[in-house]
N, C-alpha and C positions, 0 to 999 in steps of 0.2 A: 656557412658557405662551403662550397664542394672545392676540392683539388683535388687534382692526378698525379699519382706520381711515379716515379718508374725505379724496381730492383735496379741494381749495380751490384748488391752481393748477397746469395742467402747462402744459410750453412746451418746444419745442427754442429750445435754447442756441447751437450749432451744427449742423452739417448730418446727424450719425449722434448727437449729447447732448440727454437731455431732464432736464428740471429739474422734481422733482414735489415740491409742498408739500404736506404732508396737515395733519389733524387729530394731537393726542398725546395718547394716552391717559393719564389719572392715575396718577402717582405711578413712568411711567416712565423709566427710566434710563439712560445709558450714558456713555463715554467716547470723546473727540475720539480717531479712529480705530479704532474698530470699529463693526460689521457688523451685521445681522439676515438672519434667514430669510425672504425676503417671496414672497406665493405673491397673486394676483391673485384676488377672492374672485367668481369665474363658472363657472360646471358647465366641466367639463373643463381649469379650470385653477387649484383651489384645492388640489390632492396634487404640483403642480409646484412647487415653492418654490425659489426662485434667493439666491444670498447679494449683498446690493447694501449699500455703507455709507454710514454714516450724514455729510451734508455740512453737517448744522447744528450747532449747538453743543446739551450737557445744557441752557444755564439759558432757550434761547428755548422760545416757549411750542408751538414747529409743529415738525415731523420735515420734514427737506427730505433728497432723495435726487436724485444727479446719475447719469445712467445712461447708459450708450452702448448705441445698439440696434445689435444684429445682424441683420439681416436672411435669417432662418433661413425652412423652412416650416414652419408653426405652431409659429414660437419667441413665447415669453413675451414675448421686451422686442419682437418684436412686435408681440404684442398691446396691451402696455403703450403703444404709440404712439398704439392707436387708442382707449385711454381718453377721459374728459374729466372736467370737474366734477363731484363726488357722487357718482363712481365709488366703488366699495369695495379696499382693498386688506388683506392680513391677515399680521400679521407676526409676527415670538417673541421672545424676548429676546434682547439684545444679548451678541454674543461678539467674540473677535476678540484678536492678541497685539502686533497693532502700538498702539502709544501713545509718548509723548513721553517720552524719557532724558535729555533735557538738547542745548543746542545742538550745532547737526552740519550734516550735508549730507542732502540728502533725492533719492533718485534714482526716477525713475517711468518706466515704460514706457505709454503709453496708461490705457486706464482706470484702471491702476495709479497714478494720481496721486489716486483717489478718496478711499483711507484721509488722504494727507493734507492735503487740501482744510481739512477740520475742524481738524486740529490747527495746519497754517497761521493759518486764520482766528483761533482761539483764541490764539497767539502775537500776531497781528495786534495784536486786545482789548487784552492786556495791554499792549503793550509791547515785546516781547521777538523782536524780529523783523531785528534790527539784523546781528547775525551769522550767520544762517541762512543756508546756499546751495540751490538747486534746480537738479537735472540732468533735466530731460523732456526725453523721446524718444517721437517721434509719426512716421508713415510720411510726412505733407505739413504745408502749412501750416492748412491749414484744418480737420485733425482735431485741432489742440492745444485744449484744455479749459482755459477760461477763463484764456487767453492776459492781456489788459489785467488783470487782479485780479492775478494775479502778478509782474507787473510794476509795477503799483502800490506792491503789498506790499514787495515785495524790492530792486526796480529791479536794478542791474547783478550782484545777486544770485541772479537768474534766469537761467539758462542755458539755450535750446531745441536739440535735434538733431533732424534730420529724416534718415529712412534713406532713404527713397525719390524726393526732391525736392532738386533743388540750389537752392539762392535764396542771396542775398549777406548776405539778414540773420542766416542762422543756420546752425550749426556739418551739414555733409552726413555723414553716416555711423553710424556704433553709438558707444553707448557701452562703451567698452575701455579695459585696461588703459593704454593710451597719451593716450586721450581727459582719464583721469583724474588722471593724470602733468600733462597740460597745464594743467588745472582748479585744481592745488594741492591736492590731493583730502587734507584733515587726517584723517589714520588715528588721530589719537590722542584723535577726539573720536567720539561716535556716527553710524553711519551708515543711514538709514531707505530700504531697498529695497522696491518691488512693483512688479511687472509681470506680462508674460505669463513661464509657467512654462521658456523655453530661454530667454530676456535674465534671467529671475532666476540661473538657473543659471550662466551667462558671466557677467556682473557679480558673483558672489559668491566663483568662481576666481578672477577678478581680483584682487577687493580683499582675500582671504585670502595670495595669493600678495603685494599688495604692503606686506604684514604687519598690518592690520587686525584687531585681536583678535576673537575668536569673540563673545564679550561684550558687543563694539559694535557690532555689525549685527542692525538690530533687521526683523525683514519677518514675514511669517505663518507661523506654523506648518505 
């Protein structure tokens, strides 16, 4: 099922992240870590539909979505930059197979910290944020996504990599089997992977080789 829905706030967050508040339509639904189909409601870009997830919680009353643009020609998050107020956006219902199993470590590659954005926050909410870990991996310093929130949240529970930037504050390289060795990476609790589709793949050898049950790694379908 289709809905429209309408900006109230956009802003970049960082230098390539925008942060878009909309309106929410009645009576809809979903869960801290999954997605929608949203397609931009303007002649030649409402059959485009991109999957982008959801970074507010079910019970606020707005849908807020954090986005990284690419800088394509006539790409979508493009265009999505050069929205504004009152804009129209049009999206479907909520899908998506990452959600919360229980404390664990949560590993992200760039955007791929977006699914859990949400379900951090929502741990935040409650409480329950005390044993959590975070492994993001971003190319520099300045592409990390809401850097100071997770650090808040988590403090020395947050762990940043940078692959293509050396700096003193944080860890230079991939995350790998070795990286995770170092981390105390607990395999006997869940583990919440998303990134781009070759760091899913090498992080998922990894931690299957260092005995991770299939059961406990939870990422997208």
């Amino acid at each position: 099922m289709e809905h429209k829905i309408t900006i109230e706030q956009i802003e970049h967050i960082n230098h390539n992240v925008l942060r878009i508040i909309t309106s929410k339509p009645g009576g809809y639904s979903f869960s801290p870590g999954q997605a929608t189909e949203m397609a931009i409601d303007k002649d030649g870009y409402r059959e485009k539909k991109r999957p982008f997830t959801f970074t507010s919680l079910p019970e606020d009353d707005k849908l807020e979505f954090t986005i990284k643009v690419y800088n394509s020609h006539n790409g979508v998050t493009d265009e999505l930059e050069s929205l504004k107020v009152d804009d129209k956006l049009i999206i479907g219902d909520a899908w998506g197979a990452i959600s919360y199993k229980g404390e664990g470590t949560f590993i992200a590659g760039g955007a791929g910290i977006t699914p859990f954005i949400a379900i951090l926050k929502d741990l935040q909410r409650k409480g329950e944020l005390k044993n959590q870990k975070l492994l993001f991996s971003n190319k520099t310093e300045k592409d990390i996504i809401l850097k100071n929130n997770f650090e808040a949240w988590l403090g020395n529970n947050a762990t940043f990599v940078l692959s293509e930037e050396n700096h003193s504050d944080y860890y230079n390289g991939h995350i790998n089997k070795q990286f995770l060795k170092a981390q105390n990476l607990d395999i006997s609790k869940p583990v919440y992977l998303c990134g781009p589709p070759a760091m899913e793949s090498a992080v998922k050898t990894d931690l299957y080789a260092m005995g991770l049950s299939e059961n406990l790694l939870i990422t997208e379908a």
